[in-house]
C-alpha positions, 0 to 999 in steps of 0.5 A, a space after each residue: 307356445 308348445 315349444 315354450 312349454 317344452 323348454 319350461 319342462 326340461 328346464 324344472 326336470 334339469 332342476 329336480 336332478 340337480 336335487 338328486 345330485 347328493 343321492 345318485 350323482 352319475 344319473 343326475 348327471 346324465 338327465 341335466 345333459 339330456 335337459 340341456 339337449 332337449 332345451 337346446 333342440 326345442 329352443 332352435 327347432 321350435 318352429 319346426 316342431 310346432 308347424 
């Protein structure tokens, strides 16, 4: 369940960039990288981090 909402978490951080795009467009695109790691590492090593 927390790595669910983790996941959930990155994902509407990864939203709000892309909206930041038109205005600081390196940045935006520096956090949706990092959204998409943390996604990745929560949606693999979700187990892990929960037990």
């Amino acid at each position: 369940m927390i790595a669910s909402t983790r996941a959930h978490v990155a994902s509407l951080s990864a939203i709000g960039a892309l909206l930041l795009v038109p205005a600081q467009p390196w940045w935006s695109i520096i956090v949706i990288g990092i959204d998409i790691l943390v996604i990745y590492a929560v949606s693999a090593h979700g187990r892990e981090i929960a037990s």
